[in-house]
N, C-alpha and C positions, 0 to 999 in steps of 0.2 A: 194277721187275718189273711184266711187264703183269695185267691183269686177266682172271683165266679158269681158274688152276688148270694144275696139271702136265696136259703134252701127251701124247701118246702115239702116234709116226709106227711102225706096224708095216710093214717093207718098209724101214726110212727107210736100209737100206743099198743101196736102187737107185737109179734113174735120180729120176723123179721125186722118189723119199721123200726123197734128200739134198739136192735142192733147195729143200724142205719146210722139212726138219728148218733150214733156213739161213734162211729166212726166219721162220720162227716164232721162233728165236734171236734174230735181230734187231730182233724187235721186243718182245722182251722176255721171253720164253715159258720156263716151266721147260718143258724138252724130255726123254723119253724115247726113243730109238733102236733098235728094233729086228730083228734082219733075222737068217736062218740061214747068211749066207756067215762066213767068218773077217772082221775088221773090216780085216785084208787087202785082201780082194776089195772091201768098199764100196766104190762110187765115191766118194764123199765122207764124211770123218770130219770132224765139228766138235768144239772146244774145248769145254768147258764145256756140254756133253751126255752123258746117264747111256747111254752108249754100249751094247746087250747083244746078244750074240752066244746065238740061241734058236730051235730050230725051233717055229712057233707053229701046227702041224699039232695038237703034244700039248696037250691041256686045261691041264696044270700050267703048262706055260711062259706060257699064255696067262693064267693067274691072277695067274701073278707079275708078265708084263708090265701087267696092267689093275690092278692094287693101286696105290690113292690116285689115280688117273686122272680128270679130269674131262672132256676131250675123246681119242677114239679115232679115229687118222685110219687106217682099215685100205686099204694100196695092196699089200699082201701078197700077191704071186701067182707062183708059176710060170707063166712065157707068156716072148713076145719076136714076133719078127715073123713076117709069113704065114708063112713055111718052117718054123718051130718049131711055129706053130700047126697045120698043117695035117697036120703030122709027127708030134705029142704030143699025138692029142687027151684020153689017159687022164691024162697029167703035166699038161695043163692044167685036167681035172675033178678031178683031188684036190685041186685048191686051194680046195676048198669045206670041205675041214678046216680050215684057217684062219680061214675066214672061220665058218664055225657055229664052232666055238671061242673066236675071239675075240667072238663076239655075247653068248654065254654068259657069258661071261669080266666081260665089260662091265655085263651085264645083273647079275651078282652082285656085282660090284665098287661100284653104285652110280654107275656114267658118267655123268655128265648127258648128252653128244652123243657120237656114232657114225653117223661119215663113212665111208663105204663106195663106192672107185673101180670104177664098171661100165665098159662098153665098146660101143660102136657096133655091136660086133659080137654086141648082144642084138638087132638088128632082123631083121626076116623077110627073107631070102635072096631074095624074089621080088619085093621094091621095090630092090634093087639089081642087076638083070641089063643095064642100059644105062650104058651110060658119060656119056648126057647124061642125067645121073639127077636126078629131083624130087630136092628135100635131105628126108631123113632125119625126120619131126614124132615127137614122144615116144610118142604114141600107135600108132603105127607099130610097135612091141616087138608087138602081138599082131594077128591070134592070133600063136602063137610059132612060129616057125622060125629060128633063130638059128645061126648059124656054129657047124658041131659040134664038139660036145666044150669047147674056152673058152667061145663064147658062151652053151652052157647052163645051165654052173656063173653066170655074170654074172646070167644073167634069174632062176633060180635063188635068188640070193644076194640081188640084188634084192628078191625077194619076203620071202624070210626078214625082209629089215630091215621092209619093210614090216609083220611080224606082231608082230616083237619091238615098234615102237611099239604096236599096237593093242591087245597083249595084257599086256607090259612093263610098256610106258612109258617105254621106253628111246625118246629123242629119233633118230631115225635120216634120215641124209640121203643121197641118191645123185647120184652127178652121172653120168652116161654120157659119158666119153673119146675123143674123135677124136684118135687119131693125134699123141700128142705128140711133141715134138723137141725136139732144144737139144745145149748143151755139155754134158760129165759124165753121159755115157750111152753105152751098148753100141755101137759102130761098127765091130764086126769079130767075127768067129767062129760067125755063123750065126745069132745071136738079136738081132740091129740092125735097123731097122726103113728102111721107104724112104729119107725123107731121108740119114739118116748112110750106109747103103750108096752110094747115090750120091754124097755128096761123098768117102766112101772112096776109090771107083772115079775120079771124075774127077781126085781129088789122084793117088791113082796112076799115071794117066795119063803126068800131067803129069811126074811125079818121074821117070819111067822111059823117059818119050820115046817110048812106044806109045802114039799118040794113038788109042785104039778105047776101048769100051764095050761092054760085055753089059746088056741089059736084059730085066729078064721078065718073061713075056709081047710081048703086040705095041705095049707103050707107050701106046696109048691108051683102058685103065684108070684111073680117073677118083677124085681124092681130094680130101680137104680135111688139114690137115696145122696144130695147134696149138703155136705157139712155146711153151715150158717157162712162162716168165713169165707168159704169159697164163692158162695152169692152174693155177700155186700159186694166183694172185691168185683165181680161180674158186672153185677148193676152199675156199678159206677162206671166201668169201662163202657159198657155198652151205650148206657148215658153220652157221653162226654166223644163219640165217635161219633163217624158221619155218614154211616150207613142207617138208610132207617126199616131197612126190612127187619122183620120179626127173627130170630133164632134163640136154638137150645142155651138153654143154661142148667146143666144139671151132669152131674157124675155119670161115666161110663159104666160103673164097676156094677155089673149086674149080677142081684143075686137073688137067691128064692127068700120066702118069711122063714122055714124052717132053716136056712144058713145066717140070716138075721138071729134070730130064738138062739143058734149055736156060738154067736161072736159073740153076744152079748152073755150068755153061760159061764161063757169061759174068761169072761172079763170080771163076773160075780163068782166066779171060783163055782159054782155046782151043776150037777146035771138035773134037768127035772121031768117029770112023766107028760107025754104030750096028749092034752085032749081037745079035739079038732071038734068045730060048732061049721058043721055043712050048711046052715042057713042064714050065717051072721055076712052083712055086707062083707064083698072084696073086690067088688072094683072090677077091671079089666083083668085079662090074664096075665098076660105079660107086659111091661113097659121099658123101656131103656133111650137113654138119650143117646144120638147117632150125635160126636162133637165134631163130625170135619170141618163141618160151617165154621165154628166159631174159629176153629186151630186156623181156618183157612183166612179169615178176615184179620184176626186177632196176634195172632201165634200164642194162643194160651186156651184152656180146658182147666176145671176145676178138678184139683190133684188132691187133696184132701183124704187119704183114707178111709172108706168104712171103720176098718178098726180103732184108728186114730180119735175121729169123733165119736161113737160112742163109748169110747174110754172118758172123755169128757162128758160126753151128755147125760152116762150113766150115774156118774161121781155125782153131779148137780142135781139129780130128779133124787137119789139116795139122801143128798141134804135135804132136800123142800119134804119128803116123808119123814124123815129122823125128825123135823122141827115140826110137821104137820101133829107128830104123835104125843110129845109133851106140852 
């Protein structure tokens, strides 16, 4: 058994948390699991995990989930991609019940650490209006102007942790999220994020013999896009350190949705006819994560490939449709 005390992945029935909750497993971690869908819906259920199905908006669920807890990894959020965001901005500001909830929760229980997932989209709207965009520095969050509605409750939440250490003592850490991906995540129904839409779309393609695409906006919108792998392995570092200001976690490698559209082409072997929707959400212009901060505190940035992960994320969303279809 490793050394550290029972875990606690709030969310750990989503995308990321279940990837979490599997690597904290592995390496030894008594794990707690839990998330408001039926354990149904989680994308991943692990063995030998106190599995709990709990809406942790209410205080109570939040007491019970933080009893005997010694690290709190909160990824608990209502959100999903630009379209959901842009769509929900009140469904993505109640998610600050969660998150004061479980600070509280934590802060009575005795937590020693409380990991709390922000998002890129805490930075001010007017360092992102060019597609050949400076990347992103931490100090960049102010003054604030954040992606409304999610990115408020994030800068928001943010700050809460920051007072819960100063006033606490509660150990509090933030890492801000670019754009994660991978296998065992949302890839269809409106709350999937670029990557998986687009290797949706091009496997579709391909399976149906209508070699075209829809893309939204005019494709040269401008991203950085983190492999799954390289954000557990983050969050735990950033976790388990003793710095508690907020920084990047998210891939340098910045590129447009039409160079996205082209890796992933040529991972499905065809080329396809591009048809662009000028009205459908996109978000900011440009976004990319600046990693001096973390190289500088850490000695480490998430090195993961574009091409590399969606060769994987491709192959996996190709299964879940081939099985979807019989």
């Amino acid at each position: 058994m490793a050394q550290g005390g029972l875990q606690l992945v709030a969310g750990g029935g989503g995308f990321i948390g279940g990837h979490l909750v599997a690597d904290l497993l592995a390496k030894g971690f008594e794990v707690r699991a839990v998330d408001i869908k039926p354990l149904t819906e989680w994308y991943q259920v692990h063995e030998g995990v106190e599995n709990v199905q709990a809406d942790l908006s209410d205080p109570v669920a939040c007491r019970d989930a933080a009893a005997g807890i010694h690290t709190v990894y909160n990824l608990a959020a209502d959100m999903g991609g630009m379209g959901f965001i842009e769509n929900n901005k009140a469904l993505c500001m109640l998610s600050v019940l969660e998150s004061t909830n479980m600070l509280v929760a934590a802060r009575d229980a005795g937590t020693e650490r409380f990991f709390y997932s922000s998002s890129a989209c805490v930075y001010a709207a007017d360092k992102q209006t060019d597609a050949d965009v400076t990347a992103l520095r931490e100090e960049d969050a102010y003054p604030a102007m954040p992606e409304d509605g999610y990115g408020w409750e994030k800068l928001f939440t943010e700050r809460m942790c920051r007072h819960f250490e100063e006033d606490f003592g509660l150990k509090t850490r933030v890492a801000r999220y670019h754009n994660v991906y991978g296998p065992n995540g949302t890839w269809d129904g409106g709350r999937e994020k670029a990557p998986a839409a687009i290797c949706r779309k091009v496997a579709s393609a391909v399976m149906s013999g209508v070699h075209e695409i829809e893309i939204w906006g005019d494709g040269e919108q401008t991203r950085s896009f983190m492999y799954i792998d390289d954000c557990v392995q983050g969050t735990q570092m950033i976790t388990n350190a003793d710095d508690p200001r907020p920084v990047n976690l998210g891939s340098s490698e910045l590129v447009s949705i039409n160079q996205l559209v082209s890796i992933v082409e040529d991972i499905a072997g065809v080329t396809l006819e591009r048809r662009y929707d000028l009205s459908a959400p996109k978000g900011v212009r440009g976004r990319n994560s600046d990693n001096t901060e973390i190289v500088a505190r850490y000695g480490w940035e998430p090195s993961i490939t574009l091409r590399a992960g969606l060769e994987q994320t491709y192959a996996w969303i190709v299964e879940q449709m081939s099985a979807a279809s019989h």
